[in-house]
N, C-alpha and C positions, 0 to 999 in steps of 0.2 A: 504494500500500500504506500511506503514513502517511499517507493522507489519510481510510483508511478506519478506522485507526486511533484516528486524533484525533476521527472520526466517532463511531467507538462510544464513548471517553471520555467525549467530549459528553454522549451520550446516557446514558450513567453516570452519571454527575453529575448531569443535570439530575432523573435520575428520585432519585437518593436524596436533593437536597433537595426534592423535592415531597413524597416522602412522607416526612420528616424531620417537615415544617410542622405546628404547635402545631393541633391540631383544637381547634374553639368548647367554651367551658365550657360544659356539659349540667345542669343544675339542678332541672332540673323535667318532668312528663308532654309538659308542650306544644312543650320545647326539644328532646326525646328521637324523638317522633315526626316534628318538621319533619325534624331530621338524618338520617331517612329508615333509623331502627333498629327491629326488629321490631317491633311492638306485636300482645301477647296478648286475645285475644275472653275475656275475663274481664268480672266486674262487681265492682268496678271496672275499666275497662281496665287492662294493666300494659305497658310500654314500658323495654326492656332494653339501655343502654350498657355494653358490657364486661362487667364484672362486678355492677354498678350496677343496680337497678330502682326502676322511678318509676313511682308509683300514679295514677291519673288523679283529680283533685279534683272530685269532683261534689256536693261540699257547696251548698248553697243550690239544688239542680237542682227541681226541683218537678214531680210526677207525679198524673196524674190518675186516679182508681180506674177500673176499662172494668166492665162488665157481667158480663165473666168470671170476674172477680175477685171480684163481687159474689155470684153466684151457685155457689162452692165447696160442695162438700158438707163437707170438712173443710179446717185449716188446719195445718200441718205443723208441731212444735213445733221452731224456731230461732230464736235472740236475733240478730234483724238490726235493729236499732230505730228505727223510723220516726217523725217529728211531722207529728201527721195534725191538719188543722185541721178541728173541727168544729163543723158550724151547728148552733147551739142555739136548740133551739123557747119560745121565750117565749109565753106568753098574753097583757099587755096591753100591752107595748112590744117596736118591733126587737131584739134581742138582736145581737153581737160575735160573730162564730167564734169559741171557744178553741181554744190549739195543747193535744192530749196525746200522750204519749209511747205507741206499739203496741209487744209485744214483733216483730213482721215488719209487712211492706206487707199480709200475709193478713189478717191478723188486725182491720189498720186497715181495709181495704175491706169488711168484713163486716158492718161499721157503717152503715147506711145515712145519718146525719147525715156522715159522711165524703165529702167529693170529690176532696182531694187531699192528696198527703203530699211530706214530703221523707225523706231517709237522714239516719238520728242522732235524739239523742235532743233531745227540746225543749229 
């Protein structure tokens, strides 16, 4: 009987200092998801510690216009602001892509000098 005792004690203790133990500082989208805490099918992704949410950073990601995109009949008026690089047609030398700013990704793909954009504004 005290041995079954001292058993469950044991096993008392053991478990309120494990889950007692300082959980990893969570700082960011990539820290949020390893720790194996929700992450939201948003765009941006969003990843949820406790009370805490962490956006996923897809600055500098870079997206290629598709065909689909190209071919819209209209463009939905929202300020999502893209830097679309576009090839400019020079006549007697190569010309530089410039980066400009789209008010959405719609808008920059409709452009047919556009092949690819990032999120945000140039």
């Amino acid at each position: 009987m005290k041995k079954t005792i001292l058993i469950a004690i044991f096993i008392i203790a053991a478990i309120a200092i494990l889950s007692s133990a300082p959980k990893p500082k969570i700082t960011n989208f990539d820290e949020c998801a390893a720790a194996g805490n929700p992450v939201m099918e948003s765009y941006p992704r969003q990843c949820r510690d406790g009370d805490i949410t962490y956006v996923e950073n897809i600055t500098g990601q870079v997206f290629a216009c598709t065909e689909e995109q190209r071919n819209v009949d209209a463009c939905i008026d929202i300020y999502q602001p893209v830097c679309a690089t576009v090839n400019i047609q020079c006549i007697t030398t190569p010309c530089n892509p410039i980066k400009e700013t789209y008010s959405n990704s719609c808008r920059a793909c409709k452009n047919s000098l556009v092949d690819f954009y990032t999120i945000g504004e140039c």
